[in-house]
N, C-alpha and C positions, 0 to 999 in steps of 0.2 A: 350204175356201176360200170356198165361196159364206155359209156362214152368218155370219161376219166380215163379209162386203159387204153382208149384207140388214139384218143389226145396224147398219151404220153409217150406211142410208139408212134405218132405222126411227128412227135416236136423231135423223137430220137432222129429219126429217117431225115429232116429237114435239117439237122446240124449236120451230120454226115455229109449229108447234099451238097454244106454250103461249105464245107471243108474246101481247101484245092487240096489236089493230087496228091501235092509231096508233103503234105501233116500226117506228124508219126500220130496224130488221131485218129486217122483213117486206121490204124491197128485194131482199135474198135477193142479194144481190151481191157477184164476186168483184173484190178487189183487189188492187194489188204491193205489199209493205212494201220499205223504205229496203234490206232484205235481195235484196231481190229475189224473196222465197218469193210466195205466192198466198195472200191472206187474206180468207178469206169473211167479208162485214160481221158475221155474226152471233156471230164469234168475239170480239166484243166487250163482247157479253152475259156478265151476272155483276158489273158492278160500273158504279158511275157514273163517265162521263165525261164529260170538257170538249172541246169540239169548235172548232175551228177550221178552216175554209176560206182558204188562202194560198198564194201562189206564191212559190218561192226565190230569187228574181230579184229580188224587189220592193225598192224604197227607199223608201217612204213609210211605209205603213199596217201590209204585214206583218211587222214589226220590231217593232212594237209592240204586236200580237197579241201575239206570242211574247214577248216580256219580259213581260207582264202575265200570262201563262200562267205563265212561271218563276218568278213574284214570286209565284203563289200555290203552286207546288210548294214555292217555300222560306219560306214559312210555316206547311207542314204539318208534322207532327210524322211518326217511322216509320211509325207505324202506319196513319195517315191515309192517306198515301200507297198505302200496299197495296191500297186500298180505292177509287182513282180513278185514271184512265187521262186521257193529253192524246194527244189527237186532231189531226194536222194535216192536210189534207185538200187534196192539188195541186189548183189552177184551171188550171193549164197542165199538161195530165199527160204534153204529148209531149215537152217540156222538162225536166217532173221527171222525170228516169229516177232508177231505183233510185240510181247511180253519183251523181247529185247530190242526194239527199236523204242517202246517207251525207254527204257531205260537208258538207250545211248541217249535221246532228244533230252532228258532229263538231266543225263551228266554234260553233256557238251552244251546242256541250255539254250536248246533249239525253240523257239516260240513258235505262237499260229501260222506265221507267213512260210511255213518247213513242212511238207508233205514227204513224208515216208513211206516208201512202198516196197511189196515184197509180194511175188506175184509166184509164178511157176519155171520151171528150169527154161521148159519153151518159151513163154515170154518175154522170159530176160535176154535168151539170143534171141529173139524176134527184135525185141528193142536195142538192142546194140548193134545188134546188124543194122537198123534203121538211122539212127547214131553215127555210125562207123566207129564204135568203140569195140576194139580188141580184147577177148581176155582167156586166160586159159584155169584151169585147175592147176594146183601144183600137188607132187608127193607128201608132201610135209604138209599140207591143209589151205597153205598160201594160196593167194587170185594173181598173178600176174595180170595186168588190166592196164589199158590205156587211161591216163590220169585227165582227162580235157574237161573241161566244164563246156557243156552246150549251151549255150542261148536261142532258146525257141520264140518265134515271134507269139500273138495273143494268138495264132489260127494252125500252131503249133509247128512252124518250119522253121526248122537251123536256119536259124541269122547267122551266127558263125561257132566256131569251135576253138578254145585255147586251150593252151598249160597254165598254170602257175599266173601268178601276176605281173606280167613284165609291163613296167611302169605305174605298179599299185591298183588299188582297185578300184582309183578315180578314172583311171586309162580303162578299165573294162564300162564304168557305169559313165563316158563320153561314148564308148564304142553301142552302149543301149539307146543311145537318145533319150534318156529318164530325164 
């Protein structure tokens, strides 16, 4: 029993290791998926993804994260797809419980390639400061929040950061190398 446990804090220690500096996985942080399971950021290492910060709540901004995210899932081909992960990332994590991120993923028809997470108030400014994604609380319950979709390479570094789709979401998946 112990050598299965020292194996699997040695393979931990050696991913970490092999991180560079500037991977928001060096955050080393645990978060809930839409399942409700426990998913360590670093589990997302091995392939690029597109990263959004949103709340489910939202009626402005983050509606149009997420259609622009799905406009470029469905300009990928299969293959493509295997090879990039979409990232949604609660701003409100005590509102997104698991029970309502199933149910956004379900209404907006989000499939297995959609990782939802909804972690801690600190985590979320730990990961947005790492991001450079802005956002505040407002009075009326609103997120004021910078709207940019990240692109994380497979070893988890901003390749780059946009708004919106300028030039469609073939112009963002030329800008992946997919």
């Amino acid at each position: 029993m112990r050598a299965p446990m020292l194996l699997l804090i040695l393979a931990a220690f050696n991913l970490q290791a092999a991180l560079p500096g500037d991977s928001i996985y060096q955050l080393n942080s645990d978060w809930q998926n839409r399942q409700g399971n426990s998913l360590n950021i670093q589990q997302l290492a091995g392939k690029k993804q597109l990263v959004a910060m949103i709340y489910t709540d939202c009626i402005t901004a983050c509606p149009v994260i997420v259609s622009d995210l799905k406009a470029i899932q469905a300009a990928l081909g299969t293959e493509q797809q295997q090879g990039l992960g979409f990232v949604l990332v609660s701003l409100t994590p005590a509102k997104d419980t698991p029970k309502i991120m199933r149910h956004f993923a379900k209404k907006r028809k989000l499939d297995e390639h959609w990782t939802l997470l909804s972690g801690n108030d600190e985590q979320v400014r730990t990961l947005a400061m790492a991001l450079n994604i802005r956002y505040m609380g407002l009075a009326d319950g609103e997120v004021a929040h910078s709207n940019a979709i990240t692109v994380l390479d497979e070893q988890g570094r901003v390749q780059f950061q946009q708004t919106g789709l300028p030039g469609g979401p073939e112009a963002l998946i030329d800008k992946l190398g997919l």
